[in-house]
Every structure is written in structure tokens, then in C-alpha cells.
C-alpha positions in Angstrom: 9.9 21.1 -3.3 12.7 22.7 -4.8 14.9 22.9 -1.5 15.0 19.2 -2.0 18.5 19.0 -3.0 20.1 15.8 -4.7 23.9 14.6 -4.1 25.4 12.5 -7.1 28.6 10.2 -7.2 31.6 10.6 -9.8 29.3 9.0 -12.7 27.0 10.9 -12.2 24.5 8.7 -10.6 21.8 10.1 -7.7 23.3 8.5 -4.5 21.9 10.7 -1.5 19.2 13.7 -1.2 19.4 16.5 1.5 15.5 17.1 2.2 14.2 20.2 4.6 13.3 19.1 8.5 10.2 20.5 7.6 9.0 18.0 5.0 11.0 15.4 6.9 9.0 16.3 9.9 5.8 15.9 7.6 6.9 12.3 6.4 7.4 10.6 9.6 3.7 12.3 10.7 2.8 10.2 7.6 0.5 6.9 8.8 1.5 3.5 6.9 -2.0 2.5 5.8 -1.4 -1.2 6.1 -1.1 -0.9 9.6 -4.0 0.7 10.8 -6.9 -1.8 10.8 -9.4 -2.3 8.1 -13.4 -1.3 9.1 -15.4 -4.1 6.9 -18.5 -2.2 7.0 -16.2 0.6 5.0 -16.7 -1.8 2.0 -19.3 -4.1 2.7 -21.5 -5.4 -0.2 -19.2 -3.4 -2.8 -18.9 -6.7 -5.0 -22.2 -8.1 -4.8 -23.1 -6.8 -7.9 -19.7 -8.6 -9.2 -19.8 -12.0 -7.2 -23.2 -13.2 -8.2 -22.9 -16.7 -6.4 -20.0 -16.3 -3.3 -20.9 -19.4 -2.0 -19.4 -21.4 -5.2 -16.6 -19.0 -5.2 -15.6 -19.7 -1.4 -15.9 -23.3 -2.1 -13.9 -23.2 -4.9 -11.3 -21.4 -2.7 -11.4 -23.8 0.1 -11.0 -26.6 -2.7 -6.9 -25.1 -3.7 -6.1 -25.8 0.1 -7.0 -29.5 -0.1 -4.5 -30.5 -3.1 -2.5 -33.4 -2.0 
């Protein structure tokens, strides 16, 4: 990391950095985890032990969306 080199203005401040093609390269191989899609049965039940009635929560959920 230390051919990561930084370019600063007049004052002083950090305004641009110079980074090797390699790590560039590595960056934009990178996957943005929001956009690959979520597998429910990754993290099913892992609040059961939490929610301990999710029927009263959901209702209470549902209950926000009818405020008029």
C-alpha cells in the first residue's frame, strides 16, 4: 500500500490520489454486495430466539401503514 501516492492543494488539503493499475484492477473485480441477491435460507430462523411472537410484531407493522 505504500505506492498509493496522495496529491494535496496549496493548503494543504488531500485533493487527488494516484493508486497502482494493479490494486485499481483489484477494486473494480470488487462485487457491490447489495446487488447480488440475498438467499433467505442463509439466515432463516436466526431471530427466533429474539422475536418470540412475530405474528404481533408483523401486525404491529402492518398497523404504521394504515395511519390516516
Amino acid at each position: 500500500m505504500n505506492d498509493i501516492q496522495y496529491i494535496y492543494d496549496a493548503g494543504g488539503h488531500k485533493k487527488s490520489v494516484i493508486v497502482p493499475v494493479e490494486l485499481w484492477e483489484k477494486t473494480l473485480g470488487m462485487q457491490d454486495s447489495r446487488l447480488s441477491p440475498c438467499n433467505l435460507q442463509d439466515y432463516f430462523g436466526m431471530y427466533r430466539d429474539v422475536i418470540k411472537d412475530p405474528a404481533t410484531v408483523a401486525r404491529t407493522l402492518r398497523a404504521e401503514w394504515n395511519r390516516l
